[in-house]
Backbone bond lengths (Angstrom), bond angles and torsions (degrees), N, CA, C in turn:
res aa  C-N    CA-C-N  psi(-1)  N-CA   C-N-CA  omega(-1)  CA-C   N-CA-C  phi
1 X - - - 1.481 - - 1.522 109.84 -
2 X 1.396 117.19 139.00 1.537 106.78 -166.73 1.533 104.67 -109.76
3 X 1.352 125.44 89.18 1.841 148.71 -133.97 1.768 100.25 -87.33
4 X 1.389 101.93 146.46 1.370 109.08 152.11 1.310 137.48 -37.28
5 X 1.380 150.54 123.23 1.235 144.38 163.74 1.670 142.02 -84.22
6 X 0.858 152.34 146.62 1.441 156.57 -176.15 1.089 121.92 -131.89
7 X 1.672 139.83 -177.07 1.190 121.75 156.38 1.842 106.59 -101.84
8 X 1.174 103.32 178.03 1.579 112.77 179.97 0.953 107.44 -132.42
9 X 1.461 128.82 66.19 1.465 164.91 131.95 1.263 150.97 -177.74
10 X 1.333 149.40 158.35 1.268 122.96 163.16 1.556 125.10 -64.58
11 X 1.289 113.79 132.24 1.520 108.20 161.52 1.995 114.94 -138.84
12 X 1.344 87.38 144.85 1.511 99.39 171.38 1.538 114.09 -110.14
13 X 1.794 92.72 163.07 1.394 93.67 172.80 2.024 90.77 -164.34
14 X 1.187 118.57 150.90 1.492 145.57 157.45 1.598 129.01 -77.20
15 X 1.013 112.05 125.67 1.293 131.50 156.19 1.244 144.24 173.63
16 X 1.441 129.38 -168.62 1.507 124.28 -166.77 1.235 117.50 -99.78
17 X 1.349 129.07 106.08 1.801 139.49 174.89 1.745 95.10 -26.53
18 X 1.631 119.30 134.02 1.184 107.07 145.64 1.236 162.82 -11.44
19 X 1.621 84.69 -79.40 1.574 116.32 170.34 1.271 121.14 -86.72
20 X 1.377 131.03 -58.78 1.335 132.97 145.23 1.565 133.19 10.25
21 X 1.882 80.99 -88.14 1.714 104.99 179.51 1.798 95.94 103.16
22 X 0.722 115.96 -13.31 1.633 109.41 -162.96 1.733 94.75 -98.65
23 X 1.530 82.31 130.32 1.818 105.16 165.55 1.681 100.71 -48.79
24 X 1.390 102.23 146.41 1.674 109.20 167.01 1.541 94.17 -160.95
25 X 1.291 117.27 165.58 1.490 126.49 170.38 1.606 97.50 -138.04
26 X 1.551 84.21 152.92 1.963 109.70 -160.10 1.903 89.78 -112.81
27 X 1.158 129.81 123.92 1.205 144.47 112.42 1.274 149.80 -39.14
28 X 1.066 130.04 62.90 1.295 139.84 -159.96 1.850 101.67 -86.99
29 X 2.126 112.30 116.97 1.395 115.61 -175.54 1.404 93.77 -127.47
30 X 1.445 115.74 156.79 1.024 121.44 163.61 1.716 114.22 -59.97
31 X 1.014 116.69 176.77 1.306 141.53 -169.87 1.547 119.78 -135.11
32 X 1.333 125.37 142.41 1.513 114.09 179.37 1.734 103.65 -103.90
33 X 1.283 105.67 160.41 1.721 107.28 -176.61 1.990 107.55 -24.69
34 X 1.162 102.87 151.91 1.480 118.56 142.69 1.581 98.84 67.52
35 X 1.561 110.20 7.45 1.589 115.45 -167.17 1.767 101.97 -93.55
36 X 1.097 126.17 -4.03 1.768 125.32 -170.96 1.379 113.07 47.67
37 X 1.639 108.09 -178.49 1.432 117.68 -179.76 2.229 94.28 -71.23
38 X 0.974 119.71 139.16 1.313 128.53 177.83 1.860 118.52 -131.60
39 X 0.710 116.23 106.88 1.779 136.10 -168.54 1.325 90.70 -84.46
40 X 1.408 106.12 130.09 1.609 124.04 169.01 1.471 131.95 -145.91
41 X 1.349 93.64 108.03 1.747 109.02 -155.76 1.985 104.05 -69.36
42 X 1.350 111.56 77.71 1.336 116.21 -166.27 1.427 129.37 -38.66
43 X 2.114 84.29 -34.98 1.605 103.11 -154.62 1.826 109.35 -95.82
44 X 1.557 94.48 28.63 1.835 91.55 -170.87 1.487 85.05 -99.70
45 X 1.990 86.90 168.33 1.598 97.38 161.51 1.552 122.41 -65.31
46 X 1.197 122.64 -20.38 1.129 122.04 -148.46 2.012 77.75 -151.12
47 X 1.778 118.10 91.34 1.256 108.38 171.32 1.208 120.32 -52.33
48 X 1.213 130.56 -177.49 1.463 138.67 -156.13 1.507 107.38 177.91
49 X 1.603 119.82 126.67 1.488 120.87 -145.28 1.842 77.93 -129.55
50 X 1.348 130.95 129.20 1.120 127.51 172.99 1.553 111.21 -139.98
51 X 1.352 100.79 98.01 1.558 104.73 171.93 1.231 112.91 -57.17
52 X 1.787 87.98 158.73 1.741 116.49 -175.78 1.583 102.21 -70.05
53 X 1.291 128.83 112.26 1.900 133.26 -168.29 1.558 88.81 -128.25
54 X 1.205 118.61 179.12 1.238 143.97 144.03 1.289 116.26 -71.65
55 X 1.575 112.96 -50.14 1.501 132.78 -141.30 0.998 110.70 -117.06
56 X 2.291 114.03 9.69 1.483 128.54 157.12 1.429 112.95 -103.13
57 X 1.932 118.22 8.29 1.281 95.00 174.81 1.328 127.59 -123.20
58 X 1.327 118.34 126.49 1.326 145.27 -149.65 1.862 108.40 -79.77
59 X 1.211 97.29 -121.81 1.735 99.08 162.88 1.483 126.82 -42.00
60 X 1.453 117.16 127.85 0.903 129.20 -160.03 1.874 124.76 -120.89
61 X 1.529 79.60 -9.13 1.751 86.78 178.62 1.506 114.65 -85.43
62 X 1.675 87.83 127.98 1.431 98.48 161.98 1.396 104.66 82.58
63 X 1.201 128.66 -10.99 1.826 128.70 -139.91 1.580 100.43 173.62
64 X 1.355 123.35 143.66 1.672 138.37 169.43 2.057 96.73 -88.34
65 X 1.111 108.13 116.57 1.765 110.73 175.46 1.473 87.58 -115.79
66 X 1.713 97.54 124.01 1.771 115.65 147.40 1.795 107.40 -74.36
67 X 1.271 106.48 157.22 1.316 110.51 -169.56 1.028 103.01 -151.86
68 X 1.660 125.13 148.95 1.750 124.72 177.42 1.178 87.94 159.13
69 X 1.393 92.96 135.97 1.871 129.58 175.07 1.673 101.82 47.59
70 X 1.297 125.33 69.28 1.722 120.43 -166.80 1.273 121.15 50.91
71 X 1.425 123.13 -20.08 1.492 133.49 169.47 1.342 143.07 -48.60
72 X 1.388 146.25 111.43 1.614 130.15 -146.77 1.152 96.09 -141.35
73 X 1.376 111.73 133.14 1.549 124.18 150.73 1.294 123.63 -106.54
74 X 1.257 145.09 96.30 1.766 134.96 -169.90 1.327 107.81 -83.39
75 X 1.157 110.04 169.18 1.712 139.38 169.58 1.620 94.49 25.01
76 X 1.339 105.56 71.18 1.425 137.02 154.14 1.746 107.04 -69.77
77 X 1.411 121.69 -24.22 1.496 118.70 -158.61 1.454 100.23 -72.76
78 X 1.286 126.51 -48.12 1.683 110.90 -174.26 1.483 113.80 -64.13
79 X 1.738 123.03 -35.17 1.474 98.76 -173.49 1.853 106.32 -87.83
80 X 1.479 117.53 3.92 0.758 98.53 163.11 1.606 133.09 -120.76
81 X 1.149 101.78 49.64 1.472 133.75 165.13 1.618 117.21 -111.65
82 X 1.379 115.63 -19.21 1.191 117.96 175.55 1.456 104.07 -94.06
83 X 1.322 132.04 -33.93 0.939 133.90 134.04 1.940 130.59 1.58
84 X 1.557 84.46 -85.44 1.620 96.68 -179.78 1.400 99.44 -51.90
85 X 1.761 114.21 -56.12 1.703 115.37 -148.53 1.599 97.69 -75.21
86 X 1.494 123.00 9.98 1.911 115.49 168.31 1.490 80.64 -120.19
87 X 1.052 158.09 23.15 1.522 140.82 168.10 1.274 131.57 63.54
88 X 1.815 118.39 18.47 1.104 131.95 168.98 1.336 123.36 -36.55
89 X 1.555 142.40 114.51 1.306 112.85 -158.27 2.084 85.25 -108.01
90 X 1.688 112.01 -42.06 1.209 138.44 -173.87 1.784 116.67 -96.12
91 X 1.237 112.21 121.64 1.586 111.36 175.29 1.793 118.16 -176.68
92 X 1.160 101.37 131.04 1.539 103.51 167.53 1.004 120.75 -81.73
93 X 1.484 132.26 141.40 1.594 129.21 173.51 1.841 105.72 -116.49
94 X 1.062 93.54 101.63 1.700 83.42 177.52 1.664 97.88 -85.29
95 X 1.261 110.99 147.01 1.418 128.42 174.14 1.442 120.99 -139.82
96 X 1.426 112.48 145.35 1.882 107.53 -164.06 1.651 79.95 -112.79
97 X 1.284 166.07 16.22 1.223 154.85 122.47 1.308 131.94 -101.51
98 X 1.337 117.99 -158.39 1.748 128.01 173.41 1.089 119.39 -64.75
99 X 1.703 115.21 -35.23 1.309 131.18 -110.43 2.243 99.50 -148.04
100 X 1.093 94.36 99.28 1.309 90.20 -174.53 1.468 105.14 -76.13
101 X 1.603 124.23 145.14 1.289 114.86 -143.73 1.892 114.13 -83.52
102 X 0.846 144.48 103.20 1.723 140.21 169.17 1.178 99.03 5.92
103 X 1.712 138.26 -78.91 1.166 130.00 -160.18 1.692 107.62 95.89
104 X 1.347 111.23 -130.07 1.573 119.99 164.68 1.796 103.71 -104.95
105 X 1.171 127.44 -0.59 1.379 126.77 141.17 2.093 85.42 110.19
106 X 0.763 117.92 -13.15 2.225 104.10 132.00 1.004 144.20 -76.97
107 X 1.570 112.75 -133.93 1.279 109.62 -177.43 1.402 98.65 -127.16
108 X 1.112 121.20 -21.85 1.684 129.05 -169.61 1.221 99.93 -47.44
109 X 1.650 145.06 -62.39 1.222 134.76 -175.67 1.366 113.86 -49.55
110 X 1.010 138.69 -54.82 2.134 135.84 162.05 1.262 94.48 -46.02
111 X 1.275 135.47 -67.18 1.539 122.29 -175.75 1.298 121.34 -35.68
112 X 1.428 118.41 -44.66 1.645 120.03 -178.19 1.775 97.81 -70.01
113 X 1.474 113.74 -45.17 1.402 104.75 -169.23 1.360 110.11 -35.34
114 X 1.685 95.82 -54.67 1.567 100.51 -165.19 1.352 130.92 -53.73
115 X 1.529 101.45 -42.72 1.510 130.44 164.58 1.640 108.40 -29.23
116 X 1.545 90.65 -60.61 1.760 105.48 -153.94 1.769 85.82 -76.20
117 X 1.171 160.16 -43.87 1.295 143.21 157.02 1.529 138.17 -57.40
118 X 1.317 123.93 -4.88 0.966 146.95 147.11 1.488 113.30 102.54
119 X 1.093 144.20 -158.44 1.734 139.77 175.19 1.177 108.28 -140.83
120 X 1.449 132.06 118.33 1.209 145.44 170.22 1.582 133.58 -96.74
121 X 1.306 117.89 95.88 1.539 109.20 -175.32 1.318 112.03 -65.09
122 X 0.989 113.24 149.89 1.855 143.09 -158.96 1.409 91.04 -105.15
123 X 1.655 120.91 146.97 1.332 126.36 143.35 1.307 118.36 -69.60
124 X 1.389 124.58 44.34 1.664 113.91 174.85 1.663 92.13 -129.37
125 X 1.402 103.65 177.34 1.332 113.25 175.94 1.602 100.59 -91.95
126 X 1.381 107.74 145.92 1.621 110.86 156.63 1.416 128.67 -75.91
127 X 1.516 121.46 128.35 1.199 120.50 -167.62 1.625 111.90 -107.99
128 X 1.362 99.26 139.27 1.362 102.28 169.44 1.290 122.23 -134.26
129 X 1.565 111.40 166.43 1.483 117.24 -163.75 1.920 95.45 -103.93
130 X 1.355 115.60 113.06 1.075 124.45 -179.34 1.390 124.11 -114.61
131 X 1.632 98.94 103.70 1.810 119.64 -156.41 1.969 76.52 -56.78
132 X 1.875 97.84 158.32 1.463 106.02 164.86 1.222 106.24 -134.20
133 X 1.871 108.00 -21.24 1.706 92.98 171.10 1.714 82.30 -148.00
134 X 1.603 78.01 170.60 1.536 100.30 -169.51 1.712 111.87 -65.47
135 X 1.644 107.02 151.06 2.040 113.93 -165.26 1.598 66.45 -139.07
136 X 1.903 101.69 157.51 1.369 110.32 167.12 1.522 91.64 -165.62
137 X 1.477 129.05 153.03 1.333 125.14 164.40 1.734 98.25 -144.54
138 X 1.105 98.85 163.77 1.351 125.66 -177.61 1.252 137.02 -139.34
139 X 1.368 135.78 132.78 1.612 144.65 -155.80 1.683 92.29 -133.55
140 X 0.905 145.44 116.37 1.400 139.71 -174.19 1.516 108.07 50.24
141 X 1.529 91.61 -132.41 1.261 126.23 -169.29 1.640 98.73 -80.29
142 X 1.912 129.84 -32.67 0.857 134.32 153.49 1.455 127.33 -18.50
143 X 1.524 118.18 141.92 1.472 112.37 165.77 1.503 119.90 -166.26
144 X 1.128 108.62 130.21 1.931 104.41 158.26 0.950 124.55 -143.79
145 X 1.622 105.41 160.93 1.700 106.08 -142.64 1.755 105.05 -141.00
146 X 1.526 131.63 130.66 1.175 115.71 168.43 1.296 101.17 -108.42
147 X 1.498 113.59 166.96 1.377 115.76 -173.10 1.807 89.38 -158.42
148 X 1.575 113.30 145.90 0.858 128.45 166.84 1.927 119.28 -23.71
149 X 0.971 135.40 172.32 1.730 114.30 154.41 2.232 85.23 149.47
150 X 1.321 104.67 110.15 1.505 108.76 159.97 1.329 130.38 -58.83
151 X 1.432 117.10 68.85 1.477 133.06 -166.81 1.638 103.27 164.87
152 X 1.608 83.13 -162.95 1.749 86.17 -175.95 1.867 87.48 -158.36
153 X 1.886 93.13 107.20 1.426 129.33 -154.79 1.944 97.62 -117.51
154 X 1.129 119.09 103.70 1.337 121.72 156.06 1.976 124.52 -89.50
155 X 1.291 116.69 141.26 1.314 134.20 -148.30 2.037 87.43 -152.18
156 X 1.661 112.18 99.62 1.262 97.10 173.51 1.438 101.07 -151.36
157 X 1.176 97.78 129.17 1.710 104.19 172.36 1.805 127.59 -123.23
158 X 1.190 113.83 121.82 1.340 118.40 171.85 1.003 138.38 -53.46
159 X 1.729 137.93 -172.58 1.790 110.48 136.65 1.591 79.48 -171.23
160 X 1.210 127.63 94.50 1.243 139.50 99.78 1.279 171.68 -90.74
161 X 1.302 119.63 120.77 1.344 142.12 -125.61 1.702 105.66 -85.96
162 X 1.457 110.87 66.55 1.535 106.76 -158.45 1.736 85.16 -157.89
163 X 1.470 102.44 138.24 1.525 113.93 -174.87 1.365 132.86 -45.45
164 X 1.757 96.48 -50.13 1.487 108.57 176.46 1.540 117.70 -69.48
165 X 1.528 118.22 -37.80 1.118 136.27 -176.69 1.839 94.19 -55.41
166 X 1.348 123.57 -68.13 0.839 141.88 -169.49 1.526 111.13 -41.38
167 X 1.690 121.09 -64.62 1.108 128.18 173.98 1.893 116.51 -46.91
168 X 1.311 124.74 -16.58 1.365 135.54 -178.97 1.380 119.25 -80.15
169 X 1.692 117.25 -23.29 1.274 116.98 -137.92 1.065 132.04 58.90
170 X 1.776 116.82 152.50 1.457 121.96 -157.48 1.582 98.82 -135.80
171 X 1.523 118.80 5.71 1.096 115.17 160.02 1.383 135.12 -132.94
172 X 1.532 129.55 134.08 1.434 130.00 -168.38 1.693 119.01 -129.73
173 X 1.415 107.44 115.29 1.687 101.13 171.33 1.571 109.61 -104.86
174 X 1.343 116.14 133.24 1.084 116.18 -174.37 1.458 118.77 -137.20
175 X 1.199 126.10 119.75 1.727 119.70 -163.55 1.695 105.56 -121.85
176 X 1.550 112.68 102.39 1.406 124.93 171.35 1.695 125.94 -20.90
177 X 1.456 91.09 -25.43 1.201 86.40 -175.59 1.504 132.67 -85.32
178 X 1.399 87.90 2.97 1.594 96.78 173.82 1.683 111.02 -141.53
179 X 1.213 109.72 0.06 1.734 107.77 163.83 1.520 109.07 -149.73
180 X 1.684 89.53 150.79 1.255 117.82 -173.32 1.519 136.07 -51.88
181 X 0.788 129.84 92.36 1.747 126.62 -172.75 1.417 114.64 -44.74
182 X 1.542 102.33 -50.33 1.755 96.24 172.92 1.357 121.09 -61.30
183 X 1.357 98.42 -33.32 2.203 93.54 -178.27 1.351 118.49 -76.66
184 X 1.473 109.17 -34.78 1.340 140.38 -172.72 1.685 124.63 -75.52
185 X 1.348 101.42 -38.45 1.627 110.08 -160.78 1.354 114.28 -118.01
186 X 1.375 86.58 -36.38 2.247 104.67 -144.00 1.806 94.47 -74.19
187 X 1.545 119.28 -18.70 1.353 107.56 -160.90 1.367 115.18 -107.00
188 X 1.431 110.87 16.86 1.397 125.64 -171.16 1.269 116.41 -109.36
189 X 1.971 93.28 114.46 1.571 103.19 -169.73 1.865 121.40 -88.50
190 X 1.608 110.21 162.54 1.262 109.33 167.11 1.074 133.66 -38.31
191 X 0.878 129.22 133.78 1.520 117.54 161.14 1.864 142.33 -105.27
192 X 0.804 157.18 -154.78 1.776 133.77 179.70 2.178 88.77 172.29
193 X 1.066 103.09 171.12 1.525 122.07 176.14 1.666 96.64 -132.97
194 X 1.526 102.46 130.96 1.452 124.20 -175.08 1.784 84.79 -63.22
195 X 0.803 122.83 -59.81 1.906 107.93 -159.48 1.600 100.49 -59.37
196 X 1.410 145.33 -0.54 1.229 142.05 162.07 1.079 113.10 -106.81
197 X 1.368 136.49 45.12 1.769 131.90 -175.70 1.833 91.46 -111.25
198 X 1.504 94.13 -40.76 1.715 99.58 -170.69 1.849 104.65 -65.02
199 X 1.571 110.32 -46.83 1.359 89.61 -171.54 1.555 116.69 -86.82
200 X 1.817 109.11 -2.71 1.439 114.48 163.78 1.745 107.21 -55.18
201 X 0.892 109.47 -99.80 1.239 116.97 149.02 2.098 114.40 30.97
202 X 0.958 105.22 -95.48 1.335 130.29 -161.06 2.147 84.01 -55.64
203 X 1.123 101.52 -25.81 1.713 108.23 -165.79 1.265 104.02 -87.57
204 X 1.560 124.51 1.92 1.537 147.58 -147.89 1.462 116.77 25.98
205 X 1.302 103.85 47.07 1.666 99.24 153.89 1.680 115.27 -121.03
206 X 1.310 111.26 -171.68 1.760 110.12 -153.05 0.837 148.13 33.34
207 X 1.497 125.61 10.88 1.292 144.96 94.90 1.601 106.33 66.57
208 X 1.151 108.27 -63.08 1.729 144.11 -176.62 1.169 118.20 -86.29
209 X 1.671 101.30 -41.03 1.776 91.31 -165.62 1.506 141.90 -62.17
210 X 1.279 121.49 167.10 1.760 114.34 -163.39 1.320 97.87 -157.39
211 X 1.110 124.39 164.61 1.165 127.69 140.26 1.348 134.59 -47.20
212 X 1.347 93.34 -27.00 2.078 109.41 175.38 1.254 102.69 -67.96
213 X 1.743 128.24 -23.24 1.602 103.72 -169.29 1.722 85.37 -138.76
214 X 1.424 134.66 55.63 1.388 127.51 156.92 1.132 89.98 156.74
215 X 1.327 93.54 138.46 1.860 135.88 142.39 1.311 100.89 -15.65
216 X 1.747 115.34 113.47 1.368 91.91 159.35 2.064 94.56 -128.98
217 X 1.029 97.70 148.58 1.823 95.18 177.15 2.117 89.60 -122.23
218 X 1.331 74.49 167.22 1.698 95.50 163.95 1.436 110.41 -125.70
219 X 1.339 124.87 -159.42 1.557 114.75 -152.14 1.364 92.72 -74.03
220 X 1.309 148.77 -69.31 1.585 123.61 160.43 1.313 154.68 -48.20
221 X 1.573 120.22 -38.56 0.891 109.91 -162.51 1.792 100.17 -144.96
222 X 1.573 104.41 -175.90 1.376 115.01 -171.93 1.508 119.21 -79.74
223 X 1.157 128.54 90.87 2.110 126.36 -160.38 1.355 104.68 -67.60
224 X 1.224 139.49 -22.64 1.518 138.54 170.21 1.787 126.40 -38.69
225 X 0.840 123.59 73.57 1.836 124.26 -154.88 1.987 91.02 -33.43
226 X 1.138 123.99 -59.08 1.592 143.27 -154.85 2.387 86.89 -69.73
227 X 1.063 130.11 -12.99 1.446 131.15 178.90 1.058 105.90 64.53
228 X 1.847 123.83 -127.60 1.121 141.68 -162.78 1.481 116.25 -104.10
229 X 1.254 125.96 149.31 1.473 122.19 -173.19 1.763 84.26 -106.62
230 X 1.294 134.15 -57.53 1.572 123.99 162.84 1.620 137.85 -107.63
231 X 0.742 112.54 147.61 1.455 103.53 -170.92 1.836 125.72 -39.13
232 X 1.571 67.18 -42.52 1.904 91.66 172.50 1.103 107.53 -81.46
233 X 1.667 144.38 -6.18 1.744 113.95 -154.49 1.473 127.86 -50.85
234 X 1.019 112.98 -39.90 1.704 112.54 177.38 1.657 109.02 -35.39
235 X 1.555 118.61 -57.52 1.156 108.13 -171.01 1.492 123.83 -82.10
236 X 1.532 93.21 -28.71 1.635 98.70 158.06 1.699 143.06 -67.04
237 X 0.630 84.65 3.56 1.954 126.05 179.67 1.684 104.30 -89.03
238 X 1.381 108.19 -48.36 1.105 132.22 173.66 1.532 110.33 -28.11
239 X 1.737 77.35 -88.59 1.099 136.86 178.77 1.607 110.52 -35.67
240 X 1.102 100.75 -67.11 1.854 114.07 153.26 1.516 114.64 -12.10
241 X 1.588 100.61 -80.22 1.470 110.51 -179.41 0.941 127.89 -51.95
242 X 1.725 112.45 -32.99 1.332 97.36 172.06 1.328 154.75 -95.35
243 X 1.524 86.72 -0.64 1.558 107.02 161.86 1.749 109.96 -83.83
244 X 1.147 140.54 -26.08 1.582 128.74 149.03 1.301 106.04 -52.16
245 X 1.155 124.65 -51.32 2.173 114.70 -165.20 1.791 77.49 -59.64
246 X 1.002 114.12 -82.02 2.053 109.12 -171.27 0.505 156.19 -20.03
247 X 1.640 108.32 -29.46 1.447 141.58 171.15 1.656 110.02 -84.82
248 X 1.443 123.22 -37.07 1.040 127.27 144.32 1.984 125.68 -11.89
249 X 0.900 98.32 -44.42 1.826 109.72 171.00 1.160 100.43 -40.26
250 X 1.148 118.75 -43.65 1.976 123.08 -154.72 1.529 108.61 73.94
251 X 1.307 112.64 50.37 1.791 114.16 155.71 1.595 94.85 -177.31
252 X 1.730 110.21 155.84 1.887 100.39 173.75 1.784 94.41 -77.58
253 X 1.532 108.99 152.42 1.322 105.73 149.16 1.632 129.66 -99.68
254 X 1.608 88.91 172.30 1.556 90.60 -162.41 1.740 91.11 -106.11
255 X 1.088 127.74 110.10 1.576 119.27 -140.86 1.628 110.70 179.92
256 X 1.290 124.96 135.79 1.488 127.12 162.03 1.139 113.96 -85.29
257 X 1.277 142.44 104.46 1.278 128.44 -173.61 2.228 95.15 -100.61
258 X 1.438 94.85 149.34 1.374 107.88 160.24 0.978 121.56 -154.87
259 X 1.566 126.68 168.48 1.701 112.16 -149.72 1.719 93.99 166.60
260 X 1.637 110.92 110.97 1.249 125.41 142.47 1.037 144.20 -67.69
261 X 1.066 132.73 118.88 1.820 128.57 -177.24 1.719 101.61 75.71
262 X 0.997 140.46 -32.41 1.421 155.40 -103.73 2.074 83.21 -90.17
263 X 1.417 104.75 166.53 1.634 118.11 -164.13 1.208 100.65 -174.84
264 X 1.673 115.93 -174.36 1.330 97.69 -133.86 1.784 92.38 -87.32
265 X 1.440 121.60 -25.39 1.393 124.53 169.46 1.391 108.20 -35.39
266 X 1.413 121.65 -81.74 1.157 103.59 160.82 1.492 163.37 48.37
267 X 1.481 83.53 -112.72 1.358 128.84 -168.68 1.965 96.17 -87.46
268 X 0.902 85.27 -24.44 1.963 92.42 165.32 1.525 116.33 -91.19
269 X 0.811 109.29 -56.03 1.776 112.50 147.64 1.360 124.96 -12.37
270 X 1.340 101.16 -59.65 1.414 110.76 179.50 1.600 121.43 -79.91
271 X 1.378 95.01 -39.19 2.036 91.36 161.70 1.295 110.06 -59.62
272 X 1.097 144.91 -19.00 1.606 123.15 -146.30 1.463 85.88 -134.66
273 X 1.374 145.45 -4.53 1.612 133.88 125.68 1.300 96.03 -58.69
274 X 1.434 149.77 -83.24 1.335 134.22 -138.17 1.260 94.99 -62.22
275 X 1.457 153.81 -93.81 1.175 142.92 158.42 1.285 130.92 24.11
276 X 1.207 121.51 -32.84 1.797 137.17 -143.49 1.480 72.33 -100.79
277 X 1.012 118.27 -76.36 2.076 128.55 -154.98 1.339 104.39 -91.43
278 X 1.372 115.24 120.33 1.263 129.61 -176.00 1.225 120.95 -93.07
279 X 1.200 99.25 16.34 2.137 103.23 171.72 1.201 100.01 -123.21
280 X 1.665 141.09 20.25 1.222 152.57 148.14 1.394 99.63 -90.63
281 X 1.093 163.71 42.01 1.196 151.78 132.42 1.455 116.75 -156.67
282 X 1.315 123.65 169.30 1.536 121.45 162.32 1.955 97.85 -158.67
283 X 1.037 99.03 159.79 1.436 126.68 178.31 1.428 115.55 -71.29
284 X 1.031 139.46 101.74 1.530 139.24 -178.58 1.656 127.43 -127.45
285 X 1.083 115.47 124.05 1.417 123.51 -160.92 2.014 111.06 -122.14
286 X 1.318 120.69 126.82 1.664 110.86 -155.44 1.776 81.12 -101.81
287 X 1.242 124.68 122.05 1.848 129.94 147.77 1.266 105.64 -68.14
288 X 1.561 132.99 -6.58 1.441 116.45 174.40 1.713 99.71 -158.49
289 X 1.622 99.83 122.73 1.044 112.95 -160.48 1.944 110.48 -81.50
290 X 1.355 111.95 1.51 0.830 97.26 142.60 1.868 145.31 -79.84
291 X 1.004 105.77 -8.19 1.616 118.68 171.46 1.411 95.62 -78.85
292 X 1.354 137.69 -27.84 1.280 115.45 -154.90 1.749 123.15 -89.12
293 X 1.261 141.48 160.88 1.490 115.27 -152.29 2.228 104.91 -66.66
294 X 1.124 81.97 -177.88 2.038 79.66 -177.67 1.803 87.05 -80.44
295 X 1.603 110.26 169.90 0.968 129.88 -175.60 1.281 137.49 73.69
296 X 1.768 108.66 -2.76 1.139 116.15 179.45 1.447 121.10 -119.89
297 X 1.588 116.20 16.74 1.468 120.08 -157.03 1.734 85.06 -122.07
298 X 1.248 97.71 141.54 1.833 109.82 -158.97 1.494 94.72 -116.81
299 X 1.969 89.96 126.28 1.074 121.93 -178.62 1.384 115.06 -119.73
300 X 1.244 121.40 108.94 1.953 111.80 179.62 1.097 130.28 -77.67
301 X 1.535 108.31 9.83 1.750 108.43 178.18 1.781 92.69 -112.09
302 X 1.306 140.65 -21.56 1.545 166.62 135.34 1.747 127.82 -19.81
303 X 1.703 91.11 -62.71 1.270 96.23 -153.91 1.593 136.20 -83.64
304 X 1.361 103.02 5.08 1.240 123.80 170.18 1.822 122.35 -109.73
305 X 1.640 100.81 4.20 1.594 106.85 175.80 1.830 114.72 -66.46
């Protein structure tokens, strides 16, 4: 049976929300079967536990916000992309702010968390959301699209019109089933343009930002002294997000996703059409992990390559 996961310990870690600016520390607890990723606003009078939904997230700029009872958690998308790419199915996040913290502005820092607490298979089966026909939405020229496909297949393309960006490539297909998320994905940071920090800013977001946790270029080039962590990061960065907005559902899908321009609005968009029509999806669970697609059957000498 190819089982639910958790972690197998507590671990903490510190830092500064993006947008915010304000220090917070993340709690990372195990979870018991069938319990999902679960957000827990530590630092209220009255705590408040707000699972990972589609159909809890609210604000959309810049950042994926869970929302419930006046309650907010922002830019949930990086730890929960590190999440998906170790196969977390169950987990508590205790949090003392809004604002889950930037980190170095990927996913690699949640990745080590997870690492450093270890992975525990569950006596339950792992469930997944298995597209059967094709969902797509669109904002302009924008688009993303799921489509049937036994695995979990990314298709993402950019288009910004800026030198350095340009010299990297702006497009990446990438299929789980044969490369690694942690080597591949998890270490690829945000990025921002110095002539938009001032009017970010004034709108009260980035708050946080640095060079320590994102890419920053000016009208040519890359301002980071240390450069690129991949050749590609811009699109892998992307790419990043959009497997956290996805994972958001509360199950991995078994699905091609593709998507131009596409963000986390979006990319929320598209859960809550697939969702809407119930002959676009069904629930599927493997009793033998050999039937189940490659890349998803957990190995502990494996699963962190």
């Amino acid at each position: 049976m190819l089982k639910q996961r958790t972690i197998k310990s507590i671990v903490k870690t510190i830092g500064i929300g993006l947008h915010s600016g304000r220090k917070v520390e993340v709690t990372l607890r195990p979870a018991a079967c069938n319990t999902g990723i679960v957000f827990c606003r530590t630092d209220l009078a009255m705590p408040i536990d707000i699972p990972a939904s589609a159909m809890s997230i609210g604000d959309t700029r810049l950042a994926s916000v869970l929302e419930k009872s006046g309650a907010r958690v922002s830019t949930v998308e990086h730890l929960m992309s590190a999440c998906a790419g170790l196969g977390i199915d169950n987990l508590y996040v205790d949090v003392t702010a809004e604002e889950i913290p930037i980190m170095d502005g990927s996913a690699s820092s949640f990745v080590f968390l997870i690492q450093s607490a270890g992975i525990d298979e569950q006596a339950a089966a792992k469930r997944f959301i298995k597209v059967v026909r094709p969902v797509e939405v669109h904002d302009g020229d924008k688009f993303a699209r799921l489509e049937p496909y036994f695995g979990f297949k990314l298709k993402f393309k950019i288009d910004f019109h800026h030198p350095a960006v340009d010299k990297t490539g702006q497009e990446l297909e990438i299929d789980f089933a044969d490369t690694s998320y942690v080597r591949e994905i998890s270490r690829a940071r945000t990025f921002g343009f110095a002539h938009d920090v001032e009017m970010m800013r004034e709108l009260g977001l980035a708050r946080g930002g640095s060079m320590e946790n994102a890419i920053v270029l000016d009208e040519y080039r890359v301002l980071n002294n240390d450069g690129l962590r991949y050749e590609n990061e811009f699109v892998k960065h992307k790419m990043l997000d959009a497997i956290g907005d996805l994972y958001i559902v509360g199950h991995p899908l078994l699905s091609t996703y593709t998507a131009y321009k596409s963000g986390h609005s979006l990319n929320n968009a598209l859960l809550r059409k697939l969702l809407k029509y119930e002959d676009a999806y069904e629930i599927v669970m493997f009793s033998d992990q050999k039937t189940a697609p490659r890349g998803f059957a957990y190995d502990p000498k494996t699963v962190y390559a």
